[in-house]
Structures are given as structure tokens and as C-alpha cells.
N, C-alpha and C positions, 0 to 999 in steps of 0.2 A: 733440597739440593744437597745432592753430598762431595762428600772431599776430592780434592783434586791435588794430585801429587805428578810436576813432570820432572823427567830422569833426563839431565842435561849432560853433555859433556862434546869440546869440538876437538878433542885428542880422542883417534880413534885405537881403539885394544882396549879400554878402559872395563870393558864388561858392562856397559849399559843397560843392554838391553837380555843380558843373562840375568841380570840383579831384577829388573824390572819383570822376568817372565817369574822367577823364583819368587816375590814377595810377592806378586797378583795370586800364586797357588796358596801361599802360606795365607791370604788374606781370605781367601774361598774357602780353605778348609777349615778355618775360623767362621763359616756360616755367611760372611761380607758378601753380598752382590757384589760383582767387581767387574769393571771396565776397563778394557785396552785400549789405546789409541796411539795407529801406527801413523807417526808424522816424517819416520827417517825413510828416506828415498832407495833405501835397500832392502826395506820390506822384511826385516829377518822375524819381529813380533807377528805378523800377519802370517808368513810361511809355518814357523814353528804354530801356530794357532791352527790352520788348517788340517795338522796332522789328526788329530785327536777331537771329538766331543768334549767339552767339559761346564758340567751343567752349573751355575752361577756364578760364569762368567760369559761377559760379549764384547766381541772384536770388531772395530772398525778400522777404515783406513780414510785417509783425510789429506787436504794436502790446498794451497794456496787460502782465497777468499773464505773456503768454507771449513778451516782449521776450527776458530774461534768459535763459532755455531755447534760444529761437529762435538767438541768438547764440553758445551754448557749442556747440551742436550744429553751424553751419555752420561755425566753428572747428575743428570734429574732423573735417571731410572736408576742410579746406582750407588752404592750405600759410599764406596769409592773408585775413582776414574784416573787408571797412571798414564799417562803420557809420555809414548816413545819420539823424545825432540830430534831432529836432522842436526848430524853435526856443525855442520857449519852455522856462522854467524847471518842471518837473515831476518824479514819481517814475520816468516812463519815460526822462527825461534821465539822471536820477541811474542806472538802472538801467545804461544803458546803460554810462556811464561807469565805473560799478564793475568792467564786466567786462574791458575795455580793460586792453590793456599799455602803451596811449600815446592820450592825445589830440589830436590836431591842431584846433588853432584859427585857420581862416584871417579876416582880417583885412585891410580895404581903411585906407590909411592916412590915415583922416579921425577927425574928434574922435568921434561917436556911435558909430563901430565898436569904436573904441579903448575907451570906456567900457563898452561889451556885452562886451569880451573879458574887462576885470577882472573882473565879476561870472563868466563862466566858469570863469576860471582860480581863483577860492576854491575853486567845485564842485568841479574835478575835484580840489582841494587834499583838500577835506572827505573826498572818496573815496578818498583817499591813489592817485591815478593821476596817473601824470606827463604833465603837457602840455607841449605848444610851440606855439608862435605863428608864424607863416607868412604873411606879408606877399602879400597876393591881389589881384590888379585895381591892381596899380602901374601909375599914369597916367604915358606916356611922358615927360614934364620933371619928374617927383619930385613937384610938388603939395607936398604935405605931410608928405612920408617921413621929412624929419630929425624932425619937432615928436614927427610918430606915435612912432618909434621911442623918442624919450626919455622918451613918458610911459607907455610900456610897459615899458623897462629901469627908470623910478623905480619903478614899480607890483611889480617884481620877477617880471616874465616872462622867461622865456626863448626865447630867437628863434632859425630856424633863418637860416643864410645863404641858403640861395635864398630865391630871388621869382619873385612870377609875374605879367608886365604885364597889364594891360587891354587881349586882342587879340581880334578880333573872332573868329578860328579857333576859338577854345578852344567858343563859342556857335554858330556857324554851322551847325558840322558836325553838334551833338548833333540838330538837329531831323530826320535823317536816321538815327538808330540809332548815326551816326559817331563818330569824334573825332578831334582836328587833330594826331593819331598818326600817320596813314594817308598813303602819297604820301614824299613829297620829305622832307629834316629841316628843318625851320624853327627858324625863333628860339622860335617857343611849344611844339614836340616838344624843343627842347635845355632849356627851362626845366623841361617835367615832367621829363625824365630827371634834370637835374643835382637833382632834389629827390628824387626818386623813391631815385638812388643814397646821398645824404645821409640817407634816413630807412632805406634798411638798413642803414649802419652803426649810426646812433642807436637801431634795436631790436634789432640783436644786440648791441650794451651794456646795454640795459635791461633784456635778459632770459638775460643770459649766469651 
């Protein structure tokens, strides 16, 4: 059975599912079989998927009773299996999250993101699944990073140290099948890698 990571958030801009399509390529080109799993009701991992072939990864789409099935099963053909969760609060949220070995909750660092997170982080608390918190769309002069961070460490989150700016590549590329993976290394290809390598240490502790 391999790893299973879902990417939660019910404040939507948050960059969810940009982070989620960016570390599935960083995890592929790292040799990972890797599995998608579209569970948001706007389909945007499933469209951006459909553009492009890309060989050691597979996409599904999933959605009520057969969430939970849907997701054990791309698990067992794949080394790991991210999961695109539906913003809002529901049994398919909860489902999701129950089956996860980690949840990731990315987070732009403004006040109403920050408040969307703590409601998250109970959830995946309730479902006894361990999350982290992941600072998304950091606006290039900080904005708001110190206030974010302290009322996420008072709230009792836990944060991973990468981040990931607000760069136009991360978007640009998806509307072509792409991701700002491809080409040269850039400052936003060294942010998903320094996260990307950051969370396989954090799952081979959480599941060692």
C-alpha cells in the first residue's frame, strides 16, 4: 500500500490544487508512481490532467460512497496517491481525510485563510490524521507572514518550513497540461523540490 497525502483547505484561492498538481510532477520525476485523486467538484486536477500524457502518473475522479474505495485502491498501485479534497466541510471531506497518512493544508497568509485552516485542522484532528500547515502564495515582501504564523502556532498548528511565493509560473504553465517543473530550475521548481523533499522525510516518520 503506498502513501497517501490529501491537500485540504475550505478557503478557496488558497492554491490547493496548483501545489497538489506541482508536487505529483516533482514526485514523478523523482521515479514515484503517483496518483491523483479528483474529489473537488470543480474538476480543475482532472481538466489540467487531461491536457497532457504523463507516463507514471494516474488520474481519477471520485466523488460520494465510492471516495473511500476509490482512494485505497489508487494507493495499492501507487508508490503515492494525493488527494484533491472539496472545499467545503462534508462526509466526503471527512472521508477523505480518514484515509490519509498526512494532511497537508496549504495556506496563504491572510486572516480568513488562517481561520479556514483552524476549522480544518480540528477535522483532520477528529479523524485522528496528522496534518501540517504549509504557507502557499507568500506575497514577495512578507504582507502578513509574521501576524499569519503566530496565530496559527497559538491555534496549535503545526508548520512545515518551506514555502511557496506567489509566482506567476506555478499558474501560467497549468493552462497548457504543464508545470513550472519543466526547463531551467527556477526559484518556484527549488521551492516545490525543498517541500517536496521535506515531506518525504515527514512521511517516512509518520509511517515508520
Amino acid at each position: 500500500m503506498g502513501l497517501i497525502v490529501s491537500f485540504a483547505q475550505q478557503k478557496g484561492g488558497a492554491g490547493k490544487t496548483t501545489l497538489l498538481i506541482h508536487l505529483a510532477e516533482a514526485w514523478r520525476q523523482q521515479g514515484r508512481k503517483v496518483g491523483v485523486i479528483d474529489l473537488d467538484p470543480q474538476r480543475t486536477l482532472s481538466s489540467w490532467w487531461g491536457l497532457a500524457e504523463r507516463e507514471g502518473m494516474a488520474c481519477a475522479e471520485s466523488a460520494g460512497w465510492r471516495a473511500g474505495s476509490d482512494i485505497k485502491q489508487m494507493a495499492r498501485d501507487c508508490d503515492i496517491t494525493l488527494v484533491d479534497c472539496p472545499g467545503n466541510a462534508s462526509n466526503l471531506l471527512e472521508s477523505a481525510l480518514r484515509e490519509s497518512d498526512l494532511v497537508l493544508v496549504p495556506c496563504q497568509p491572510t486572516g480568513p485563510d488562517v481561520w479556514a485552516t483552524g476549522a480544518l485542522l480540528k477535522m483532520a484532528k477528529s479523524e485522528k490524521t496528522p496534518a501540517r500547515v504549509v504557507l502557499n502564495r507568500v506575497p514577495p515582501r512578507g504582507g502578513t507572514v509574521a501576524e499569519s504564523l503566530a496565530t496559527l502556532k497559538a491555534e496549535g498548528a503545526e508548520l512545515l518550513k518551506g514555502r511557496v511565493g506567489n509566482r506567476i509560473a506555478f499558474s501560467s504553465h497549468l493552462m497548457g497540461g504543464g508545470t513550472a517543473l519543466t526547463g531551467r530550475k527556477t526559484r518556484a521548481s527549488e521551492e516545490i523540490d525543498s517541500l517536496r523533499k521535506e515531506l518525504d522525510r515527514l512521511l517516512k516518520k509518520l509511517t515508520a
